[in-house]
C-alpha positions as CSV (number, residue, x, y, z in Angstrom):
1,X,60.1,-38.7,-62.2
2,X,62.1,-41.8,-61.3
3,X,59.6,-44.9,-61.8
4,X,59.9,-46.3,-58.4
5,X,58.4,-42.7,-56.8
6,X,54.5,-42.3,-57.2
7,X,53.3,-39.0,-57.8
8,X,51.6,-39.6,-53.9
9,X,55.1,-40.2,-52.5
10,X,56.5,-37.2,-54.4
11,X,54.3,-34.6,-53.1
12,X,54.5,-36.2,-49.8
13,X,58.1,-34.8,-49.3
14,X,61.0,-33.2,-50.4
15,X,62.6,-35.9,-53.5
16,X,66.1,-35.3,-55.2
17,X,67.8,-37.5,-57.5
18,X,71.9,-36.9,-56.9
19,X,74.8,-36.6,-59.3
20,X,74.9,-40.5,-59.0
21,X,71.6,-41.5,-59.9
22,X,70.5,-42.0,-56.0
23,X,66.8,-41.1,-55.1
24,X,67.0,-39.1,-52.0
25,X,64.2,-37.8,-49.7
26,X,63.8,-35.7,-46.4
27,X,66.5,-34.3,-44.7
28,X,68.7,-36.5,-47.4
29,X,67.5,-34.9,-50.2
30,X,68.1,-31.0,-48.6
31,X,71.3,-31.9,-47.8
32,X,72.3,-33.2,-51.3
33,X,70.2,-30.1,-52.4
34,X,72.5,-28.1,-50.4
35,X,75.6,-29.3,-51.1
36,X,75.2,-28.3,-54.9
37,X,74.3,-24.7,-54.1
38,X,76.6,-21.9,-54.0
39,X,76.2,-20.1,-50.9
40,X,74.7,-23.5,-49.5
41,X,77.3,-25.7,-48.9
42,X,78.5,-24.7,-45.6
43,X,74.6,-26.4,-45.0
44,X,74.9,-29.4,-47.0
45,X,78.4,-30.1,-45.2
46,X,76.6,-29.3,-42.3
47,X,73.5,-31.5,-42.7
48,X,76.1,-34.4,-43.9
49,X,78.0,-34.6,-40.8
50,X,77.2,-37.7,-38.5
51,X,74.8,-37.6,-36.2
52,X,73.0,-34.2,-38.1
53,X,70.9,-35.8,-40.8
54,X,69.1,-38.0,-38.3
55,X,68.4,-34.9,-36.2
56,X,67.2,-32.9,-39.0
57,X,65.2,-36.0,-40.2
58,X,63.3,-35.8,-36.9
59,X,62.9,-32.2,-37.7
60,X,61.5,-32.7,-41.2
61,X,58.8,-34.9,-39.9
62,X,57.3,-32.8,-37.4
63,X,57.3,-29.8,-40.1
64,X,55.5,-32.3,-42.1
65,X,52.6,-33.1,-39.5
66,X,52.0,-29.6,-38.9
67,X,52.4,-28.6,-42.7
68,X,48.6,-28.5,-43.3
69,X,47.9,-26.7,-39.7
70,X,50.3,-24.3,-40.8
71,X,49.0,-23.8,-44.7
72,X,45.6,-22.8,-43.2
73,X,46.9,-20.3,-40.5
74,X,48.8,-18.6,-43.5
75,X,45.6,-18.6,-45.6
76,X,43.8,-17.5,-43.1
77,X,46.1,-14.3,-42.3
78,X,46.1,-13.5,-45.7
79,X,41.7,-13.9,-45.2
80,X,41.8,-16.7,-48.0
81,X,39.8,-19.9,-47.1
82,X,41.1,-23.2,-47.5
83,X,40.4,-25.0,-50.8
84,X,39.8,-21.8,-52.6
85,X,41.8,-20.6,-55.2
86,X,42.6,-16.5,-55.0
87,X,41.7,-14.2,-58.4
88,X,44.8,-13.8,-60.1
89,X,46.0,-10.3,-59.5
């Protein structure tokens, strides 16, 4: 882990270092993440263009507000409570 990214910040969101030692984050990072995936870079180029990242930025945000919301309806529907840790199988 970089030295400048606290283990707070890196679970916050989404971090990726790039090819040229950049440390990326949000829509940023999944776009770089993209970009080196085969069968993903039609998405990174996509996520890149200008005008898109800011958009998807926006995007990643509001998924990250409603993250824990979302966490507990999963858990729920799967009849696990929050904070609890299922029996391995």
């Amino acid at each position: 882990m970089p030295d400048v990214l606290t283990r707070g910040a890196a679970m916050a969101r989404l971090h990726v270092l790039s090819r040229d030692d950049r440390l990326l984050s949000g829509a940023a990072a999944f776009a770089e993440l993209w970009s080196q995936v085969p069968g993903w870079r039609w998405a990174g180029r996509l996520a890149s263009l200008p005008g898109v990242t800011p958009l998807l930025e926006a995007s990643y945000r509001l998924f990250l507000l409603l993250r824990p919301a979302l966490v507990r309806l999963f858990l729920a529907a799967r009849g696990i409570r929050a904070g609890t840790r299922p029996l391995a199988p």
